[in-house]
C-alpha positions in Angstrom: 0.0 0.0 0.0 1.3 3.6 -0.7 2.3 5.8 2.0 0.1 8.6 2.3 0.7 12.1 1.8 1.0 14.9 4.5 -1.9 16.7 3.3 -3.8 13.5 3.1 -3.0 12.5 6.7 -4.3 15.6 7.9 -7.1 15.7 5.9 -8.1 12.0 7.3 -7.4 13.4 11.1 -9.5 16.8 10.7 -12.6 15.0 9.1 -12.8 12.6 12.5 -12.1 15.2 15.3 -15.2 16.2 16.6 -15.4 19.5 18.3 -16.3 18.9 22.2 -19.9 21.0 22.9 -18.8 21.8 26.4 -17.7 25.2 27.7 -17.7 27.5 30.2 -17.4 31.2 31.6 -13.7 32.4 32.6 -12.6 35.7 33.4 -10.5 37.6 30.8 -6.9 36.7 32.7 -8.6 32.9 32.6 -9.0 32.8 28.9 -5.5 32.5 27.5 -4.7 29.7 25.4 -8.7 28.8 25.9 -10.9 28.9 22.3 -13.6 31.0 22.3 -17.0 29.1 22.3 -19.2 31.8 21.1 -19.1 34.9 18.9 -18.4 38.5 20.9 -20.6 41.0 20.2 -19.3 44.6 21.2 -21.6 47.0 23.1 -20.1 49.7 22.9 -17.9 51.9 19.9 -14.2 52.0 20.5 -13.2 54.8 20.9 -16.6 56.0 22.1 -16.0 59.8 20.9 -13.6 61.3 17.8 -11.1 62.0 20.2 -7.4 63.2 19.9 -4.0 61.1 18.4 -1.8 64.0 19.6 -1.0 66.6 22.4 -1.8 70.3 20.2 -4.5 72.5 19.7 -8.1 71.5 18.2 -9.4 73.8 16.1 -11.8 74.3 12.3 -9.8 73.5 9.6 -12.1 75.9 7.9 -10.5 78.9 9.6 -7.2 77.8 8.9 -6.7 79.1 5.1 -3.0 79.8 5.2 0.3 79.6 7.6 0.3 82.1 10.5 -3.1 82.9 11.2 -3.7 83.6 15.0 -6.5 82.2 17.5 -7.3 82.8 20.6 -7.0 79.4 23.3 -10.1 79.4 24.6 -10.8 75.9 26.9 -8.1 73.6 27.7 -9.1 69.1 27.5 -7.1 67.0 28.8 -8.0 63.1 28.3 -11.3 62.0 30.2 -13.0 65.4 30.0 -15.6 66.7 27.5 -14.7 70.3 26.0 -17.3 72.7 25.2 -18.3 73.2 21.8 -15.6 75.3 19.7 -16.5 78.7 18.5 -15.6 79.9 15.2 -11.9 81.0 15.0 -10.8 79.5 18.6 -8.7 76.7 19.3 -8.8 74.2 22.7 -5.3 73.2 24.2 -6.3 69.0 24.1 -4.0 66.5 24.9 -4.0 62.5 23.6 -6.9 60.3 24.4 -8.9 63.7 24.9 -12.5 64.0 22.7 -12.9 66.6 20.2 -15.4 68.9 21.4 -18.6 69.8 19.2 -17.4 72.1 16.2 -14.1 71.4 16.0 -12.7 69.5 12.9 -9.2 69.4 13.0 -6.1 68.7 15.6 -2.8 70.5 14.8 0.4 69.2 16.6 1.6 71.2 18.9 5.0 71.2 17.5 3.4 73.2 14.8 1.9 76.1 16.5 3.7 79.0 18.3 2.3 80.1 22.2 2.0 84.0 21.9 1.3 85.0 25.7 0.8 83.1 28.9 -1.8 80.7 29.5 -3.6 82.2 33.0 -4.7 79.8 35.8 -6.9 77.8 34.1 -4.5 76.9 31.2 -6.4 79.4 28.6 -7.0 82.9 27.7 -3.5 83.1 25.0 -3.1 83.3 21.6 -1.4 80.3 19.0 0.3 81.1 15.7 -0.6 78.2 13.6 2.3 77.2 11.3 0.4 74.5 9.4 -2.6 74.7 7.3 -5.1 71.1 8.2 -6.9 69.1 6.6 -10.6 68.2 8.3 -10.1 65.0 10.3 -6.0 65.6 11.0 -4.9 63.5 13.7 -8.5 62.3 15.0 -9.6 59.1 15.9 -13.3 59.0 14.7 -15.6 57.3 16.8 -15.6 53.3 16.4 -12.9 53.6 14.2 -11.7 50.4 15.8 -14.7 48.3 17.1 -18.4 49.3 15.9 -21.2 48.5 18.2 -23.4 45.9 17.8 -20.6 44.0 15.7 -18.8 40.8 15.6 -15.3 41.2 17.2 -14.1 37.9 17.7 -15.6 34.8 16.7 -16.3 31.5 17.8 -13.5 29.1 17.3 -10.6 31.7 18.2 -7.6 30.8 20.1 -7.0 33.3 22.8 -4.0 35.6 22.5 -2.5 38.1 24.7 -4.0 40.7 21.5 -7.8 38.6 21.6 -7.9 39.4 24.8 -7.0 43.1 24.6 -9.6 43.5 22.2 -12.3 41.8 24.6 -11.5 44.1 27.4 -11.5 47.4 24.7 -14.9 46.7 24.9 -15.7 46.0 28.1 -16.0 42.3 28.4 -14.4 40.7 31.8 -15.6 37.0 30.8 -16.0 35.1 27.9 -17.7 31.8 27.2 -14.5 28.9 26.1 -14.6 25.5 24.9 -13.9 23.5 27.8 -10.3 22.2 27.8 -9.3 18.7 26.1 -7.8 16.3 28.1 -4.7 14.7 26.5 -3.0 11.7 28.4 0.5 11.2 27.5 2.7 7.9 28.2 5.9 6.6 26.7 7.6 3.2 25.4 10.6 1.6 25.8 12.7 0.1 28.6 15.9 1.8 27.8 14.7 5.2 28.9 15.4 6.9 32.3 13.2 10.0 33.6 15.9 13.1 33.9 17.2 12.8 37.7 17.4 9.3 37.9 20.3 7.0 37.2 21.2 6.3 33.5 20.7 2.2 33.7 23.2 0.2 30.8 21.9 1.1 27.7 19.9 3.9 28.8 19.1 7.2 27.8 17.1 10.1 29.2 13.8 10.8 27.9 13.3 13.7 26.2 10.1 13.3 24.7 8.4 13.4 27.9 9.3 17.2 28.6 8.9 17.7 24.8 5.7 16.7 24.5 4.1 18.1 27.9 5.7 21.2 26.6 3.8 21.1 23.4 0.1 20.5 25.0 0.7 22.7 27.8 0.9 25.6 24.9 -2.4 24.4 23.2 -3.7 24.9 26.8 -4.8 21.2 27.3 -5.6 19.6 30.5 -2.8 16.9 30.5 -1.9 13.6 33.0 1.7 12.2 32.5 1.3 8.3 32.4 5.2 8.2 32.5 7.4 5.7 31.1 5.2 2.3 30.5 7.3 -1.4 30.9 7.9 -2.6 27.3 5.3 -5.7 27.9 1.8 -5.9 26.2 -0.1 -6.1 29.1 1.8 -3.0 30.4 0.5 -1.2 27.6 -3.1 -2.5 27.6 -3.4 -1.5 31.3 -2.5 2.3 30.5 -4.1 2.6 27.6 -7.6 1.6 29.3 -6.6 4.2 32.9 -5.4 7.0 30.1 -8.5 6.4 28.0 -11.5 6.6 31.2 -11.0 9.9 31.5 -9.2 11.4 28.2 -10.2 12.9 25.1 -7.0 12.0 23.6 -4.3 9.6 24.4 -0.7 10.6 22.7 2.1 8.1 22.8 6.3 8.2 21.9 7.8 4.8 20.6 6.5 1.4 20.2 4.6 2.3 16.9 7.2 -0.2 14.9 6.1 -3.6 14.4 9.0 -5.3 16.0 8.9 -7.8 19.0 9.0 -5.3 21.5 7.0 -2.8 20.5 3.4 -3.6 21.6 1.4 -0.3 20.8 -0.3 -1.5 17.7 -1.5 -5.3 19.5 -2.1 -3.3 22.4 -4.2 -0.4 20.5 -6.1 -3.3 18.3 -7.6 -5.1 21.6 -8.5 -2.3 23.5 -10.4 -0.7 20.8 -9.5 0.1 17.4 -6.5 1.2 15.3 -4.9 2.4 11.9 -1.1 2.2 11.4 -0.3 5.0 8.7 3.4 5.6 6.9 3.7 8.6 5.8 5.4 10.0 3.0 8.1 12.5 5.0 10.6 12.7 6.7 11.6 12.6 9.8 8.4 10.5 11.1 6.9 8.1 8.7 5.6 6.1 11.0 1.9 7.3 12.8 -0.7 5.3 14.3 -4.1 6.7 14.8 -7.2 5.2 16.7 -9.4 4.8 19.1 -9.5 3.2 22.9 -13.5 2.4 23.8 -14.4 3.2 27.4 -16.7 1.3 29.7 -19.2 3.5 28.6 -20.2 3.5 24.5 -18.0 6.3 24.1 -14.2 6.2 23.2 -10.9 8.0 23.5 -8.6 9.0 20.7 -5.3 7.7 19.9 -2.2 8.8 18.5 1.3 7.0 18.6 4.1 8.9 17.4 7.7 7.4 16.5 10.1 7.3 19.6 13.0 9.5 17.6 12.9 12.9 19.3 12.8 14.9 16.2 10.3 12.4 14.8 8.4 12.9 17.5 8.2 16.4 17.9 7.9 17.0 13.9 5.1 14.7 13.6 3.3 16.7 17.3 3.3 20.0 15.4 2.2 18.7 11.8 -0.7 15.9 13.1 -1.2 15.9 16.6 -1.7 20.1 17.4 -4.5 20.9 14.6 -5.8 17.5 15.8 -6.5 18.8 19.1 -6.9 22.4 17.6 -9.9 20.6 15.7 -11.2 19.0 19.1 -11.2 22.5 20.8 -13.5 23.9 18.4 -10.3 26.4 16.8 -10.4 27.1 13.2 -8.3 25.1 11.6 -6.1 25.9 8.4 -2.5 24.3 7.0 0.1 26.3 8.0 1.3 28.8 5.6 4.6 28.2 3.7 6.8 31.7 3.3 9.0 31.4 0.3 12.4 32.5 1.6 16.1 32.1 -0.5 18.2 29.0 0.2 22.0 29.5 1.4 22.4 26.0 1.5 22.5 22.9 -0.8 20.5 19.7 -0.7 21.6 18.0 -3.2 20.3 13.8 -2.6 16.7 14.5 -1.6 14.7 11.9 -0.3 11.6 10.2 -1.9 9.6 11.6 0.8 8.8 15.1 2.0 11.3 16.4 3.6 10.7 18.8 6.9 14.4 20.2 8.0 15.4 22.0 10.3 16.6 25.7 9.5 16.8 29.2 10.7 16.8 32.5 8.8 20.4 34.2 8.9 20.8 38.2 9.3 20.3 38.5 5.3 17.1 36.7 5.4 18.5 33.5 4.1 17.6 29.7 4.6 20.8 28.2 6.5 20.5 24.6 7.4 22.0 22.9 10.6 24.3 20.4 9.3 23.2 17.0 10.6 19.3 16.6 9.8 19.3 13.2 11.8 15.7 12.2 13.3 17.8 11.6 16.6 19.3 15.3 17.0 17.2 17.6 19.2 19.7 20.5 19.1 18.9 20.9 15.1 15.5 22.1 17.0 16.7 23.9 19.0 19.2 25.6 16.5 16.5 26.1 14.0 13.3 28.7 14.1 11.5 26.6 11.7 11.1 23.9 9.0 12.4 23.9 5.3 9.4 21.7 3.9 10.8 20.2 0.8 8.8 18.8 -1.8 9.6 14.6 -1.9 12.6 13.9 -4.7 13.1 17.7 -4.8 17.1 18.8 -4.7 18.1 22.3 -3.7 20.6 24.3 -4.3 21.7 27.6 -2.9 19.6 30.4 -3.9 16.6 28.5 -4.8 13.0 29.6 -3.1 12.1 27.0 -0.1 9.0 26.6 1.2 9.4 27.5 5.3 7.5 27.3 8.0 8.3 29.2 11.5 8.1 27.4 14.5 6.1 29.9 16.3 3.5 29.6 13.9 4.1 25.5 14.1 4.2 25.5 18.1 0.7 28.1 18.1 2.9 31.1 19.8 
């Protein structure tokens, strides 16, 4: 059977995730990293007034026909304070934030007027020389310019950002209605690895797709239990695969997804509910299982087992298993856009399969590539601020336009 495409895997993955129809009301410094369950409506216009972009002098452009002409300061408004309405050939001292009073059309900076006189107590009663001849509307904010009321200003199925929730509060909000969290259970395979703090054993290494992982569905602001490191036996396996799935929405697995004598994910998978072992077309991470674990009631939990290679594993995270869970949150879900940037590098013996490796952008904006693209080397991820994606049989040579993705777009930060 043919191995199956990127896009194709995805496209299986986002047409089974079903959205979960839970939520609940958080306050605003709750809602990070949630996904907004309903559309926000503003009440209000933001700003509520025209008011002021600039400390100067508001004024009618109208009585401003050439450079020099003099008016007399006649009300002074700073921010939070409503002038009275401007007179014909007067100006009001107004400072930023401040609204522009009835009659007035105009805000000159106050670099570009000269005082003539002292203000008295109050701030007014002085003349201006303006040196610069407005146009109606200069440096005003007009009422709802950013946010009309009664609109739409964020909609359901948005992941909540620091900026989201600026916008929210603009208007007033102090809770929103969210998707209730998923609930992702995490465990790993093999008996060579060793939890970071304990004693390497012969053979062993540390496990660094535990904190990898976590990492990873921590930022998608999942609910998460840490099975830990499972013994490499089937009934091991079956036995955490029925605790993680009794109370998960999604069970995520490192290693094991081989079909060698000791790896028991796919036996285990296929009697405790129901499973399909993909290889896909790319690399690093061909190999992906996806499933199913039935509970003792008639619902189930989903699986994913990802290969036990670090970089494997983390590729294969950020292109299957985050707009997986993105879909399960309710979040709108797209493929990641592609930015075509110059290669400084050569690839010369491409694979047959698509390529994802690891690169960063150098100070003139070019592709370099960290020398050793093994599936086994984390520091190419750390290195790296993002993924070359590179077509399957497709050589590059330096200067040619690659296809790259950023990991902060990848990691959802």
């Amino acid at each position: 059977m043919s191995m199956k495409t990127a896009a194709q895997a995805l496209e299986i993955l986002l047409s089974q995730a079903k959205a979960t129809q839970h939520s609940e009301t958080v306050t605003l410094q709750e809602a990070l990293g949630r996904v907004l369950a309903k559309d926000v409506i503003s009440t209000v216009n933001v700003p509520p007034m025209d008011n002021t972009q600039m400390d100067g002098y508001v004024l009618r452009a109208q009585d401003i026909t050439e450079l020099g002409i003099t008016l007399p300061v006649t009300q002074r408004i700073p921010a939070g304070y409503l002038g009275n309405t401007l007179e014909p050939n007067t100006a009001g001292r107004i400072f930023t934030g401040a609204s522009i009073p009835v009659g007035a059309t105009a805000v000159v900076m106050q670099e570009d007027c000269e005082v003539i006189g002292a203000p008295d107590a109050n701030g007014i009663n002085y003349q201006i020389k303006v040196n610069h001849v407005p146009k109606a509307g200069e440096w005003i904010r007009e009422q709802g310019e950013d946010i009309r009321e009664n609109t739409v200003i964020l909609q359901a199925g948005t992941f909540l950002r620091p900026q989201e929730l600026g916008v929210a509060a603009s208007s007033g909000m102090t809770h929103l209605e969210v998707k209730q969290r998923v609930k992702v259970a995490l465990f790993f395979t093999g008996d060579e690895l060793t939890l970071p703090g304990q004693a390497l054993k012969p053979g062993g290494i540390y496990n660094s797709n535990r904190d990898t992982l976590i990492a990873c569905v921590k930022a998608l602001g999942c609910d998460f239990t840490d099975f830990g490191i499972v013994p490499d036996t089937l009934d091991a396996t079956r036995k955490t695969l029925r605790a993680a799935a009794a109370d998960h929405d999604l069970i995520v697995t490192s290693g094991g997804v081989s079909v060698g004598e000791e790896d028991h994910i796919k036996p285990a998978v296929e009697a405790e509910g129901l499973l399909d072992m993909w290889q896909i077309a790319i690399k690093p991470g061909k190999p992906l299982a996806f499933g199913s674990i039935k509970r003792e009631a008639a619902d189930s939990s989903w699986f994913m087992g990802l290969p036990g290679n670090p970089v494997s594993s983390f590729v294969t995270f950020l292109l299957f298993v985050k707009p997986f869970i993105r879909a399960l949150q309710g979040a709108q879900v797209s493929v990641e856009p592609r930015y075509e940037l110059e290669s400084n590098f050569d690839w010369i013996k491409p694979d047959k399969r698509n390529e994802f490796l690891r690169v960063r952008i150098n100070t003139s904006g070019k592709l370099e590539l960290y020398p050793n693209q093994s599936s086994g080397v984390l520091t190419s991820a750390v290195w790296a601020d993002g993924l070359a994606d590179i077509p399957a049989g497709q050589a590059i040579r330096k200067g040619d336009r690659v296809r790259y993705i950023p990991f902060s777009q990848l990691l959802g930060y």
